[in-house]
N, C-alpha and C positions, 0 to 999 in steps of 0.2 A: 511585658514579661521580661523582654531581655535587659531594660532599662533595669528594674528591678533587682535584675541577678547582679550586673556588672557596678549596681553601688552595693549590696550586700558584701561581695567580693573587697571593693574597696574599704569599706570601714570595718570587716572586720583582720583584715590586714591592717590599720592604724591599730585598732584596739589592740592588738595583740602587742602592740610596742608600747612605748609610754616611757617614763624615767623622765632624767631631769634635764634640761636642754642647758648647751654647752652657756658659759660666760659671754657677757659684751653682746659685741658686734654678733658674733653669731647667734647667740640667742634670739638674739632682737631677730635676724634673718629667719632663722626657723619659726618663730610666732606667725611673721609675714606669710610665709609658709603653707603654714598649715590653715591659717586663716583664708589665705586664697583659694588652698584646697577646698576647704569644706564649700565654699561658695561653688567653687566649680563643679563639686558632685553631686549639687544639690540642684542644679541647671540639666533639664530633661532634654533642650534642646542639642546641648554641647556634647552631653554623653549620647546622643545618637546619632552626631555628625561626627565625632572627633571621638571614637572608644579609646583609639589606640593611643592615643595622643594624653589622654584622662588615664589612662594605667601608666603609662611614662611617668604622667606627673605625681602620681601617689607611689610607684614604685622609688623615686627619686625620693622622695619625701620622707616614704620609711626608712630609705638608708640614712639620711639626715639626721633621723630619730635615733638609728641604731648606734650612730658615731658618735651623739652629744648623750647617749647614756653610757656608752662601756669606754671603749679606747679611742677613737677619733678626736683629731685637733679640731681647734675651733677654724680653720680654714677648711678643711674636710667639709663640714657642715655647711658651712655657708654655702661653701660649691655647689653640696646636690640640693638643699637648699632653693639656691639662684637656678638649677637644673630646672626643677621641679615647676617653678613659678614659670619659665621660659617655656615647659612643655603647656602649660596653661592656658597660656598667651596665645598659643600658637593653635590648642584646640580652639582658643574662644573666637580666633580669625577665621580658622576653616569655619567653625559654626556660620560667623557672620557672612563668610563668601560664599555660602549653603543655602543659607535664608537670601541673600541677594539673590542668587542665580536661580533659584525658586521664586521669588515675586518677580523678574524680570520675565523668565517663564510665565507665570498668568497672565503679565501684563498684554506679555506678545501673541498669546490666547486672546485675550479681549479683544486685542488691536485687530488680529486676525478675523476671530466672530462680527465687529464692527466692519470693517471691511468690507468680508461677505457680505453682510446683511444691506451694505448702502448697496454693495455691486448688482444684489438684487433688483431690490428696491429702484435703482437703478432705471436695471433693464424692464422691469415690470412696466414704471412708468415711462417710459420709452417705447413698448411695445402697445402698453394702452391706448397713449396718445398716435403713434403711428397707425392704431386702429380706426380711432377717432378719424386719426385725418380721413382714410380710404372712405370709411362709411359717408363723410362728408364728402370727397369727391364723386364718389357715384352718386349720390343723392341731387350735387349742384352739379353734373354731367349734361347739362339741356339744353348746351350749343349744339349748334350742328356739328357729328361726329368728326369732318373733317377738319374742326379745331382740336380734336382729341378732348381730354377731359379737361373741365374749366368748374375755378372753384370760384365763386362768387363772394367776397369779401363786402360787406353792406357799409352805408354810411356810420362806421361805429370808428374807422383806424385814423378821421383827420377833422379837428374843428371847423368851422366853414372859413373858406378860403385859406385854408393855411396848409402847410406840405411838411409839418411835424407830426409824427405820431404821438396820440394820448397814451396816458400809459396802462390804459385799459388793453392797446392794442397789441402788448408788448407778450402778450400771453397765446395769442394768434399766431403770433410772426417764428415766436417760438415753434409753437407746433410744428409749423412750417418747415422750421429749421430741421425737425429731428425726423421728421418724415425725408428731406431730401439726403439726411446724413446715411439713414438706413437705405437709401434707398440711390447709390451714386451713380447709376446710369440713367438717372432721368435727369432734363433739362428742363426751364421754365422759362413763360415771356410772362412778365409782371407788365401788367396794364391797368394805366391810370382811365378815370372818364370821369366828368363831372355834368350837374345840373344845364339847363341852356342861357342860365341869369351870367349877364357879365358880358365883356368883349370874347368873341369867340376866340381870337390869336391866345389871349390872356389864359380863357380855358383852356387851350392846347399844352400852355408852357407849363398851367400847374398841375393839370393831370400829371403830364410828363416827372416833375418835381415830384408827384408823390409815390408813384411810381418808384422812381429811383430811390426816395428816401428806405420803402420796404428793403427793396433790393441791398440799400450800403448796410441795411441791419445783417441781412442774411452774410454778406461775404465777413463783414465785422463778428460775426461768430462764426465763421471759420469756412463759407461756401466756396470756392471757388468763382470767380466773376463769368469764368467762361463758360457755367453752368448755365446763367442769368441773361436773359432779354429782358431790354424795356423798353415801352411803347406809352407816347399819351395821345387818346383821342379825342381829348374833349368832351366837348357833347354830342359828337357824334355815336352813333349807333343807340339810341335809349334804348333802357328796360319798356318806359310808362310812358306817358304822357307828361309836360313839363306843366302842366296846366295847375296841377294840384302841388303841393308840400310832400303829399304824398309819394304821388310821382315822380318830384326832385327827389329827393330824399332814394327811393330806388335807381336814380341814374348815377347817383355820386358814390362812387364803387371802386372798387380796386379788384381786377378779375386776373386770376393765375391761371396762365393756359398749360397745363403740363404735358410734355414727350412722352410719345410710348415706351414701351421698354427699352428700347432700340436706341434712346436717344435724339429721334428726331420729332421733329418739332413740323405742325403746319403752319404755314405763311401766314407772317401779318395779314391784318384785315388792309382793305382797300378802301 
């Protein structure tokens, strides 16, 4: 409605003028003129960012009019004229730096809702998986309590005989990670053990290797080292019996002993 009113306003102020526009140069100038006008008051955007600035330029414009019909020189005209076109110009920039500062506005709304929504999202799967983990350590809690709680890691994080992790196991070590981020007064001893196949020195060094390798993931996203114990026992201490696949198979493990709250930690095995 108010669009409405303030070009009614505007045209029938032109209409009321009219006559014959001065010679030359100025003529030509007022055509210009008035042709930018009409384009300008017919832009819903510009007349409701820029009112005052669209009455300037038709107020200018009628004077233009009123000087190339009765007494004004042709420089007279030109002048309001070039006024006129200049107040035009000037609404149709405020318009543009109106509409900018309106879409950068949304934009910084979206970026903002995005944000939020990952920071959720986020936290949610962070809180998930830190649940995950707990319900797993009490579930593989079935050392003796004076090792505190122990998560059992199965033959799934290292090919045979080798101290790289698959990258099946890269989703585990994860978890790991955001359970001790949430949780920074606990400490860990990462323990290797393997199968009884092989020279026993041999098993000792690569438990130990894979051991470590878990461990350089965790500080490599971001643990602190002096959080982290590691230990390789070989084939000492078995789950099973080495007799079976089956048996190997449960002794070649990676077990995490974690700190009570407290931080501390029960002594290596013997």
């Amino acid at each position: 409605m108010r669009l409405a009113k303030i070009r009614v306003l505007l045209w029938l102020g032109l209409a009321a003028l009219g006559g014959c526009a001065a010679h030359g140069d100025a003529r030509q100038a007022l055509e210009q003129a008035r042709s930018d006008y009409e384009q300008l008051a017919a832009d819903d955007a510009v007349l409701a960012s820029a009112p005052k600035d669209v009455v300037r330029a038709g107020e200018s414009l009628a004077r233009a009019e009123r000087l190339s019909s009765y007494w004004g020189s042709g420089e007279d005209v030109a002048h309001y004229a070039y006024l006129s076109q200049r107040y035009g110009a000037i609404a149709r920039e405020h318009s543009r730096q109106v509409a900018q500062q309106r879409q950068l506005e949304r934009l910084q709304q979206e970026r903002d809702g995005l944000e939020q929504a990952l920071r959720e999202a986020k936290l949610l799967s962070v809180q998930q998986q830190s649940s995950w983990l707990e319900e797993q350590m009490d579930s593989l809690a079935t050392m003796p309590t004076e090792r505190g709680l122990v998560m059992t890691l199965g033959d799934v994080l290292f090919d045979t005989g080798r101290a790289e992790l698959k990258s099946s196991a890269n989703r585990i070590v994860l978890k790991l990670y955001q359970f001790l981020t949430l949780n920074p007064q606990r400490v860990v001893r990462i323990e290797g053990y393997t199968d009884s196949r092989g020279p026993a020195a041999e098993n000792v060094e690569l438990s130990r290797a894979r051991a470590q390798t878990v461990a350089d993931v965790l500080i490599d996203l971001g643990i602190e080292a002096k959080r982290i114990e590691v230990q390789g026992y070989g084939e000492a201490f078995p789950l099973a019996a080495n007799a079976s696949a089956q048996g190997r198979a449960q002794n070649r493990r990676v077990e995490i002993v974690f700190s009570d709250d407290q931080g501390q930690l029960s002594p290596p095995r013997e």
